[in-house]
C-alpha positions in Angstrom: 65.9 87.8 85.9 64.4 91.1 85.7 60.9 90.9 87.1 61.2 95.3 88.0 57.6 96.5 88.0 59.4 99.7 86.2 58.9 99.4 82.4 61.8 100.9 79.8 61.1 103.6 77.6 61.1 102.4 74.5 58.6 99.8 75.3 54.6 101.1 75.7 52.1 98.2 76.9 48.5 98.5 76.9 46.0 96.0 77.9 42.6 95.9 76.6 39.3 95.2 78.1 39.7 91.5 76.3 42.8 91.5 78.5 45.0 91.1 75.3 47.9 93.2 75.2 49.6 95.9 72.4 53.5 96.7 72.9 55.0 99.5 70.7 58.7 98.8 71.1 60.8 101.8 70.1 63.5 99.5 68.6 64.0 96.3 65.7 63.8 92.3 67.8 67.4 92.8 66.2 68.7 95.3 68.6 66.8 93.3 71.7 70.0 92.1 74.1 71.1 89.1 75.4 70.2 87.0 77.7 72.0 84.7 80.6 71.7 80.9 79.2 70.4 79.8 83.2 67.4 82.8 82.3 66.8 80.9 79.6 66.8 77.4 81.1 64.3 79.0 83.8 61.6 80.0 81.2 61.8 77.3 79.4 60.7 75.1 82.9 58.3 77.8 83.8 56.8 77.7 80.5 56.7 74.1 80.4 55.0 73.8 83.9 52.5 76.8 82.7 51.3 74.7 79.8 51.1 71.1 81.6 48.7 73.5 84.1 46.9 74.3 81.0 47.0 78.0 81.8 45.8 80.3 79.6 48.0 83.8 78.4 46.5 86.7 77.3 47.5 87.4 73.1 50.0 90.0 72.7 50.6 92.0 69.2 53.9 93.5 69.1 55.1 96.3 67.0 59.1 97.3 66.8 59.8 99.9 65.1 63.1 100.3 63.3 65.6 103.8 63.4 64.2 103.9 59.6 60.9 103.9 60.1 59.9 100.1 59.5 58.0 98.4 60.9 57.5 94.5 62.0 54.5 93.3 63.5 54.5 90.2 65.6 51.3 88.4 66.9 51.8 85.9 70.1 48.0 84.7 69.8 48.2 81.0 69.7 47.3 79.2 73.0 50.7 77.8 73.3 52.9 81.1 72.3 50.1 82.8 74.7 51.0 80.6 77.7 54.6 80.7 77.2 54.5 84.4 76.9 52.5 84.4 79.9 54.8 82.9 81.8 58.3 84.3 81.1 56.2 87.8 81.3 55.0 86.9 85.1 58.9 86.8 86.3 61.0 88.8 83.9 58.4 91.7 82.5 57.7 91.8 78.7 57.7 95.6 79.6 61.3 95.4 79.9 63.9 94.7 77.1 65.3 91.6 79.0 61.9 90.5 79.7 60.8 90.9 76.1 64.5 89.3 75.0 63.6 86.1 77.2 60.5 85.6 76.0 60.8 86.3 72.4 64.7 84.0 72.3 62.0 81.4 74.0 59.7 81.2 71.6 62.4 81.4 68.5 64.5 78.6 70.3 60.8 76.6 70.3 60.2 77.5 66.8 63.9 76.7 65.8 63.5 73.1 67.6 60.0 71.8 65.7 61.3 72.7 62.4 64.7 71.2 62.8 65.4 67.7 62.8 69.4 68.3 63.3 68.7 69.4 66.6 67.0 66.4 68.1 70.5 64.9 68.8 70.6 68.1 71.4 67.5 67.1 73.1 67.0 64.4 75.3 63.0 63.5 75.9 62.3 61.4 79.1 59.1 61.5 81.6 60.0 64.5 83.0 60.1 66.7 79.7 63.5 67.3 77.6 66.8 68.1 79.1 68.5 71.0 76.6 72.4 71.0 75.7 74.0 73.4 76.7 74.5 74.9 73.1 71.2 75.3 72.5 71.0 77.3 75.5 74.2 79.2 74.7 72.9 79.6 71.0 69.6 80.8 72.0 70.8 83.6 74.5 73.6 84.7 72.9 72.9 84.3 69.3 70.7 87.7 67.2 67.4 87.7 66.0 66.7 88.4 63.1 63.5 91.3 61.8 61.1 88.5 62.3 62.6 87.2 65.8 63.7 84.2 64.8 67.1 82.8 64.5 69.0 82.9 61.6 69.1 78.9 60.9 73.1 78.5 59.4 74.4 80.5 62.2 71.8 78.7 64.8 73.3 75.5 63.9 76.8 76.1 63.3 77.0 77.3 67.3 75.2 74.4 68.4 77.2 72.0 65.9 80.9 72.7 66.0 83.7 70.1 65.7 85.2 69.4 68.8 84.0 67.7 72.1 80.0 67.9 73.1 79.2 70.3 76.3 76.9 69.3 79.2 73.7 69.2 78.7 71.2 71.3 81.0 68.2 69.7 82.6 65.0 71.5 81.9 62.0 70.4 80.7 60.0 70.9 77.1 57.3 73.5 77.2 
């Protein structure tokens, strides 16, 4: 992961006194890249232990602005999207376009999984958290997002669900 103190261009951050955060980000979530699936399997573990430590993240209002002009607005100011945020931002840098990428593929793979019921066949729960498929992961890091940073839900499911024989799944646990 990148964790480089140096920021990228098209991504301004500015903290207020409240400690929240504002990031202008010189391009659509569309255009953010990919990330490695074992990234992904990392913040998902770091954002889990984050949370079961009940630690707090600061809120963060993002703005991406489009080669047209549009704009989309995105506000990471629930405790939980906070926290996660918080987390994935201390190791891979929301100031960065990976960083950002990791964080925001996080919280749409999170989003993705409570409003799905398909995917709970991809998800093992146990006392140590939930242990991911690998096509989640795959899915997740390698799939767009779309102008609202989520996934697109047909494509989403028609990685993770193809016909043929099932992958490993990845051990990690549930933030």
């Amino acid at each position: 992961m990148d964790s480089s103190p140096v920021g990228d261009p098209a991504i301004a951050v500015r903290t207020a006194r409240d400690g929240s955060r504002a990031y202008l980000i010189g391009l659509p979530p569309q255009a953010l890249p990919r990330v490695a699936p074992g990234d992904l399997a990392t913040a998902w573990k770091l954002a889990r232990t984050a949370a079961l430590l009940a630690r707090a993240g600061a809120a963060r209002n993002l703005r991406f602005l489009g080669a047209d002009g549009a704009t989309t607005d995105l506000a990471l100011a629930d405790p939980d999207a906070s926290c996660w945020a918080a987390a994935v931002d201390s190791v891979a840098g929301m100031h960065t376009r990976y960083g950002l990428a990791l964080s925001l593929r996080l919280l749409a793979l999170i989003d993705l999984l409570r409003r799905h019921r398909w995917a709970d066949d991809l998800l093992v729960l146990d006392a140590e958290g939930a242990t991911l498929h690998t096509r989640l992961l795959d899915a997740a890091a390698n799939l767009p997002l779309d102008a609202a940073a989520r996934f697109d839900d047909t494509a989403f499911r028609a990685r993770c669900l193809p016909s043929g024989p099932a992958g490993a799944p990845v051990s990690g646990a549930a933030p």
